[in-house]
Structure formats: C-alpha cells, structure tokens
C-alpha positions as CSV (number, residue, x, y, z in Angstrom):
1,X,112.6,-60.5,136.4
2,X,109.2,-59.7,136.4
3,X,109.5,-56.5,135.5
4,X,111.3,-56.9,133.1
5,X,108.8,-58.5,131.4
6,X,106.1,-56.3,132.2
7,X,108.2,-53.5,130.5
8,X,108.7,-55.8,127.4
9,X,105.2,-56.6,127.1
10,X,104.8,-52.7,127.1
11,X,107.0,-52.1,125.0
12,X,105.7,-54.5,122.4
13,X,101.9,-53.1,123.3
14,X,102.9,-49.6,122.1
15,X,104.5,-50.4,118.9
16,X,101.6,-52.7,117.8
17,X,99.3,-49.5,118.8
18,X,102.0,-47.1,116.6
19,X,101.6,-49.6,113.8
20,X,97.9,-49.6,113.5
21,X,97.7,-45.8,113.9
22,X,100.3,-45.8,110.9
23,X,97.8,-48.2,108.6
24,X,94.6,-45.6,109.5
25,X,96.4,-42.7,108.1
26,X,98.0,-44.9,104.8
27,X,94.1,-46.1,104.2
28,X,92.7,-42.3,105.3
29,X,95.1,-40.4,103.1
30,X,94.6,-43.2,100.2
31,X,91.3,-41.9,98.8
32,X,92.7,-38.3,98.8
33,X,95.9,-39.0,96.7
34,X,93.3,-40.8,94.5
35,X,91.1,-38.1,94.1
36,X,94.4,-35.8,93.4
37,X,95.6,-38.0,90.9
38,X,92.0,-38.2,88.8
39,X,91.9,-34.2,89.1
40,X,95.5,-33.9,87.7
41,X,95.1,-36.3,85.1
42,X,91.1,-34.6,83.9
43,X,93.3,-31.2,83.9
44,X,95.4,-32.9,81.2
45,X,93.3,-34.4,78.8
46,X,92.5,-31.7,77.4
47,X,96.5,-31.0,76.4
48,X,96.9,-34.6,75.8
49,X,93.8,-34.3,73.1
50,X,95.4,-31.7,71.6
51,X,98.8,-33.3,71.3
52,X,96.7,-36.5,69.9
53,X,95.7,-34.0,67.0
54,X,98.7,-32.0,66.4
55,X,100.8,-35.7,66.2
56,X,98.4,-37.2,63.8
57,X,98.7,-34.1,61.3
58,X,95.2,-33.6,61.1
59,X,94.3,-37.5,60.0
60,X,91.3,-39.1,61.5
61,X,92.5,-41.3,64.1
62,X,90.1,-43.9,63.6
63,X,90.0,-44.5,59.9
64,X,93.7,-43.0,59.4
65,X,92.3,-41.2,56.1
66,X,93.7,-37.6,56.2
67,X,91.2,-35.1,55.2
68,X,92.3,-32.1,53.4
69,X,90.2,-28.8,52.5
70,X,89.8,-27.8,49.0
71,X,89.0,-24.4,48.4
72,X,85.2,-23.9,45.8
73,X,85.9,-22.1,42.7
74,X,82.3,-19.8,42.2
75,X,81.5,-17.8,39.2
76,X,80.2,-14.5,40.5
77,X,78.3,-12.4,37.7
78,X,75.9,-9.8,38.1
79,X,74.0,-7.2,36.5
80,X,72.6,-3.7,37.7
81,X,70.5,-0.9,36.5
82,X,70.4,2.3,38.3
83,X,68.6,5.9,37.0
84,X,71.3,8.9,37.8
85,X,70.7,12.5,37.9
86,X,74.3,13.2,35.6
87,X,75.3,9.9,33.6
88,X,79.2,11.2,33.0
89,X,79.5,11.8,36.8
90,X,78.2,8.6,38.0
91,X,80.0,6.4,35.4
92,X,83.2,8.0,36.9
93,X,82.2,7.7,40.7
94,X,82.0,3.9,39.8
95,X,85.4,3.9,38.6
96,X,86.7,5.0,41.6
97,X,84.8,2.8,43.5
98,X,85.9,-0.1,41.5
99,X,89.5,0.8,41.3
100,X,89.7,1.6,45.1
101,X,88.1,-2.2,45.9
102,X,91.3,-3.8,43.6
103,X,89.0,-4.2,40.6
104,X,89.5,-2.5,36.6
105,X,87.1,-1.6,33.9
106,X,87.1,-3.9,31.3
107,X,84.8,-2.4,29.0
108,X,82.5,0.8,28.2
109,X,79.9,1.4,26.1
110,X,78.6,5.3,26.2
111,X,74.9,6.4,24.6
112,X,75.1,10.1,25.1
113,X,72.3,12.3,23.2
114,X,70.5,14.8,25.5
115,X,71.7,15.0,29.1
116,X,68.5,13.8,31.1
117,X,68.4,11.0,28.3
118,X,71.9,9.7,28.3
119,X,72.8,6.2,29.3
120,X,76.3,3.9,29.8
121,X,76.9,0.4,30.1
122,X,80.1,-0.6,31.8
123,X,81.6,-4.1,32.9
124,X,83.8,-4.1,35.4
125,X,85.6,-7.1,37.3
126,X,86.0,-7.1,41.0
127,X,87.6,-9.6,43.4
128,X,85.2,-12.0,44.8
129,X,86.3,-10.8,48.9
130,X,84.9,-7.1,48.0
131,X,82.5,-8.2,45.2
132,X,79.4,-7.7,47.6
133,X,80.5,-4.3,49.3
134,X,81.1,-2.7,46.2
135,X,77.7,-3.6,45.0
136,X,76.1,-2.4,47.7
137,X,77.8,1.1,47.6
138,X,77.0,1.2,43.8
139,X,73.4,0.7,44.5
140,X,73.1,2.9,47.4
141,X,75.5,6.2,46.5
142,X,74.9,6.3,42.9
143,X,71.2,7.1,42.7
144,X,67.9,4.9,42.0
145,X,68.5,1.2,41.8
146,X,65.9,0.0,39.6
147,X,67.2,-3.9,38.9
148,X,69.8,-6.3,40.2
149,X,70.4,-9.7,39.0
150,X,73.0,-11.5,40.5
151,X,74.9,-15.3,39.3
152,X,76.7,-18.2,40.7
153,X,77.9,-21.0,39.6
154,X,80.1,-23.2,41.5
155,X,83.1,-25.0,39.2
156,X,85.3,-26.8,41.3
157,X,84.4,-29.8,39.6
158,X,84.9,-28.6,36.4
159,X,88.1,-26.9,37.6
160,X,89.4,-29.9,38.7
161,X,88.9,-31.8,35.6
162,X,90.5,-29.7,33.2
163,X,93.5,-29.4,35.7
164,X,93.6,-33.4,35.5
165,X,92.9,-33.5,31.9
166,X,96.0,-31.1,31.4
167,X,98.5,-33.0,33.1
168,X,97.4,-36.1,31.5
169,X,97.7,-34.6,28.1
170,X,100.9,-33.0,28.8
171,X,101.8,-36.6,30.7
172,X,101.2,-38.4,27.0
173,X,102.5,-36.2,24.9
174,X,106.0,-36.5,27.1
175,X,105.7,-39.9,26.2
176,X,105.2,-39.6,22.7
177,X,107.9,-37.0,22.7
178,X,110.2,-40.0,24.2
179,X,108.7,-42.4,21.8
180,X,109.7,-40.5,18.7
181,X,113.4,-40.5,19.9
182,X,112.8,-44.8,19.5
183,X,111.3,-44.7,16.2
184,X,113.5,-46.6,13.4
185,X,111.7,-46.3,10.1
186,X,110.0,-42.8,8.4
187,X,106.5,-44.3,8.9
188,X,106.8,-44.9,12.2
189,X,108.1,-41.4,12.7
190,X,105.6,-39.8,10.9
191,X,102.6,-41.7,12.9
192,X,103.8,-40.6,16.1
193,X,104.8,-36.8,15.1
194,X,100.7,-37.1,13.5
195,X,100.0,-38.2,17.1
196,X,102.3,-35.4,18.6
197,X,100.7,-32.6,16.7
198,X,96.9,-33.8,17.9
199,X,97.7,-34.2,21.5
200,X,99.8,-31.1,21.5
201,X,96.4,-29.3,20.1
202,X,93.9,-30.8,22.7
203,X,96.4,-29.9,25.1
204,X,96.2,-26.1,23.7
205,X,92.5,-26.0,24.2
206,X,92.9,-27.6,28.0
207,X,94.9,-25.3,28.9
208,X,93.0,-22.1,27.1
209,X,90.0,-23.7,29.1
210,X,92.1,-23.4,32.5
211,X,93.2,-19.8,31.7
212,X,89.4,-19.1,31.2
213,X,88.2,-20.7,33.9
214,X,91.1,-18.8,36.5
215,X,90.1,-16.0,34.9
216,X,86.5,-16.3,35.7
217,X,86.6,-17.6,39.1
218,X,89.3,-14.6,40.0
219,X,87.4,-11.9,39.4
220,X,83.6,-11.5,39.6
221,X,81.7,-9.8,37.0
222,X,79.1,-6.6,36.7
223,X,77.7,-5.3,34.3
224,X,76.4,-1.7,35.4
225,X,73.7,0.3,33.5
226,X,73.5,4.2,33.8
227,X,70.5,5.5,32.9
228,X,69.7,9.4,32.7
229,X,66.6,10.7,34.9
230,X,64.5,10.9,31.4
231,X,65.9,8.2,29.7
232,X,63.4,4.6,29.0
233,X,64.2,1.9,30.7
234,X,62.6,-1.8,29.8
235,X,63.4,-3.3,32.8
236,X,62.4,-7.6,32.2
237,X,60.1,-7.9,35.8
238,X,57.9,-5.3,34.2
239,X,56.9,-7.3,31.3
240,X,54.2,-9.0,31.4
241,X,53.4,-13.1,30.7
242,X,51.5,-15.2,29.1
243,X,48.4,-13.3,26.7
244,X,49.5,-10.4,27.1
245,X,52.9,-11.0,26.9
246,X,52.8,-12.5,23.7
247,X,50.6,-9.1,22.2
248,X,52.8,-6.5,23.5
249,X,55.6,-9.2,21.5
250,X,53.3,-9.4,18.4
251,X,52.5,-5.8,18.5
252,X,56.3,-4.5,18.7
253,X,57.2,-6.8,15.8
254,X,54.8,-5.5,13.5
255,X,55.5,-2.2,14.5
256,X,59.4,-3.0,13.5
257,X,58.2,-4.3,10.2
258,X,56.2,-1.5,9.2
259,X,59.3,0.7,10.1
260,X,61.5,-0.9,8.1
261,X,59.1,-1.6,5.2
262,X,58.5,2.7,5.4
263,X,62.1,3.0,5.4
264,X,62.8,1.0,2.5
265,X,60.1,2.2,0.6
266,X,62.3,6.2,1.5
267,X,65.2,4.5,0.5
268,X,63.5,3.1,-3.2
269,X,61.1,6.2,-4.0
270,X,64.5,8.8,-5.3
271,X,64.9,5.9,-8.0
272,X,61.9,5.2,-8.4
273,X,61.9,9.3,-9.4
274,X,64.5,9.0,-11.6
275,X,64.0,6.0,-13.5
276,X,60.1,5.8,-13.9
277,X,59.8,8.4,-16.9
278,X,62.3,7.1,-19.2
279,X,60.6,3.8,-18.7
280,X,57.4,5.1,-19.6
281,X,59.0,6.8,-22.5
282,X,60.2,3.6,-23.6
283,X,56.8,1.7,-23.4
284,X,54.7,4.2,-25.3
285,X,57.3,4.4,-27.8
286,X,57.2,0.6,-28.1
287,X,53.8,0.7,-28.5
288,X,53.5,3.3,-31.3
289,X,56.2,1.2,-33.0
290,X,53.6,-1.8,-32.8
291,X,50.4,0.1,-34.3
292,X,52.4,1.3,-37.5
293,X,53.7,-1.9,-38.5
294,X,50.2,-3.7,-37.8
295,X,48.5,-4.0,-41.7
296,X,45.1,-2.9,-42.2
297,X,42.4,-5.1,-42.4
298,X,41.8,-5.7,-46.5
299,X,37.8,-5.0,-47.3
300,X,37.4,-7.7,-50.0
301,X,38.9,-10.5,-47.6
302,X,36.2,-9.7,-45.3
C-alpha cells in the first residue's frame, strides 16, 4: 500500500518536471520564431511594394490622382558658319552626313565666283535624337568653325492648345452640320451654312497651325554657311557696339548711297548724250526767234 503510493507520487513528480521542461523550450524557441517571422516578412516588403505599385497602375496611392508623362515639344534651330578649303566638296560631305543621320536638304543656295572665294548656304532638317551629333561632326570634319548659334523653344503649351482648339472647332462645326439637317425655313438655313463656312475656315488655319507646328518640332533646323578660304566673312560678335558701332553703320550707308547715286548717274549720262544737243538746238533757236520779232526802239518816242 505504501508503495504504491510512493510510485504514484513519483510518477506524478516526473510528469510535472516533463511539463515545465516542455513550457522552457515553447517560451525559449518563441523569440526565435519571432525573429524568423520579422526577417521573412522585411524580405517581402520590398515585393509587396512593388505589387502595391504595379495594382494601383501607376496612381498615387495617397491622393488617388494618376500622373501621366507628357512628352515636351522643342524647336531646335541653329545656324553655323564654317571657312573650307573646297566649297563644292564640303557642301557634299554635309549631304552625306545629313542623309546618313535620317535628315534631307531642304534648300540650297550656291555663290560660286573664284574657287578660294566661293560660298554656299544650305538648310538642312535633322531629327532632334541626332540633331547634336551631326553638328558636332559638321563643325569638326568640315574645316574652320568660325560661328555657331544655336535655338530652342519649348511649345508644348502651344502644341496643346491648337490640338484642343481643333477638336473643338471640328466638335462645333459637327454640330452645326447636325443643326442644318433641323433647319425649317431658307433664312435659317442660310445663317447656319454662313456659320458653317466660318468655323470650317478657323478650323483650316487650326489645323495648318498643327501641321506647322509637327513639322517644326519633328525635325530640327540648320542653317550651314560655306565659306571659301579667301572669301569675307561678317561674322555679328565681331561688330562692334555702341559709338562705334553706330559709325561703321553710318559710314557703310553713305558709302551705299554714293554707289548707287554713281550708278545712276552711269545709268542717266548715255541720254543725257543723246538728248542734250537737240535741246540746246531748240533753245537757241527759240531765242533767235525772240530777237527778230522784238521792234526797235523808235528815236522820236524817246
């Protein structure tokens, strides 16, 4: 009897010790699960931020506004002067540099008299993504670059005006077009095909604007000047301001007037050659006329 209940006592000793040891390692291997679970779930944010954006379709998630790039319309334009050794040569090297970057020659203007003194002006339109490296090469591989001026102007604004401006227009005149089907007497008709015609011609020079303005903004502009190794070149950095300025201005414009009042007077002296002596002819013979029919004075009246 009394051991049996020293065995149950012992028995009940060792599973109260079992159970405690079982509560140490819960509460030991609590901290490390924990720690686990914040690593795992740091290793995720990253994913889960990028989920976040992809759902939200590129929207700010705290104002809900979606935000959407437009792309700036600029107006590249340029102008370059550079002194060449052969004029012809160098006119066609920037052809081919041109052509080869996507761009065309869209006008030439040639001033050929001696070969050192030759000169060419040619505007060529380039795309704005090899607008700069074509410029560069220009200025480097055809000879002496003596000036570059180079324009921008950004247009989006205006860009986007005449593109809502145009549907607009073409927005009333549907209406007017609709309106016109409605109409029940010859007045009314007439009124709205008056109105028809004027919003059908603002919408003509809307849309010419847009057609310019694409035009402009899809292909930058340069004007290249080729000048020969002894031909003058007035570049405008080199000319002076203020006093002087205004002298060299004043000098050159009486220097044009002389030449064209020396040229006129050329121009006026073979007629001048040709009609002088009959009019002298005339007044002498006038005046001959005028001394014989004068009386003579009559003595006894004196």
């Amino acid at each position: 009897m009394i051991a049996a209940l020293v065995t149950g006592c012992a028995a009940l000793l060792v599973t109260g010790c079992a159970g405690g040891g079982g509560s140490a390692a819960d509460s030991a291997a609590a901290p490390a699960y924990a720690t686990g679970e914040a690593s795992v779930m740091a290793s995720e944010a990253p994913a889960r931020a990028e989920a976040q954006k992809q759902d939200s379709g590129g929207r700010n998630p705290a104002s809900g506004v979606e935000v959407t790039r437009q792309d700036r319309q600029v107006i590249y334009t340029g102008r370059m002067t550079v002194r060449v050794k052969d004029v012809t040569a160098a006119a066609q090297q920037a052809k081919d540099a041109v052509t080869g970057a996507g761009g065309h020659l869209a006008k030439e203007e040639s001033r050929s008299s001696e070969r050192a003194s030759a000169s060419a002006e040619l505007e060529f339109k380039i795309p704005p993504a090899r607008y700069p490296d074509v410029l560069t090469r220009l200025g480097r591989d055809l000879g002496e670059r003596l000036s570059l001026n180079q324009e921008t102007e950004d247009v989006t604004v205006q860009v986007a005006d005449v593109e809502s401006r145009v549907k607009s227009a073409e927005r009333a005149l549907e209406s007017l077009r609709t309106l016109l089907t409605k109409a029940d007497t010859i007045g009314q008709v007439l009124d709205v095909e008056r109105e028809i015609a004027t919003r059908a011609a603002d919408l003509e020079s809307l849309q010419a604007q847009r057609k310019s303005l694409a035009e402009q903004t899809a292909m930058a502009t340069l004007t290249l000047r080729l000048v020969g190794p002894a031909a003058a070149v007035s570049l405008p950095a080199d000319e002076p301001a203020g006093f002087l300025g205004g002298l060299r201005a004043g000098w050159d414009s009486l220097v044009t007037f002389l030449m064209v009042l020396v040229t006129a007077l050329g121009a006026a002296l073979p007629w001048l050659a040709v009609i002088t002596p009959p009019v002298v002819l005339a007044l002498v013979m006038v005046r001959r006329r005028r001394r014989r029919r004068t009386p003579a004075p009559d003595p006894s009246a004196a």
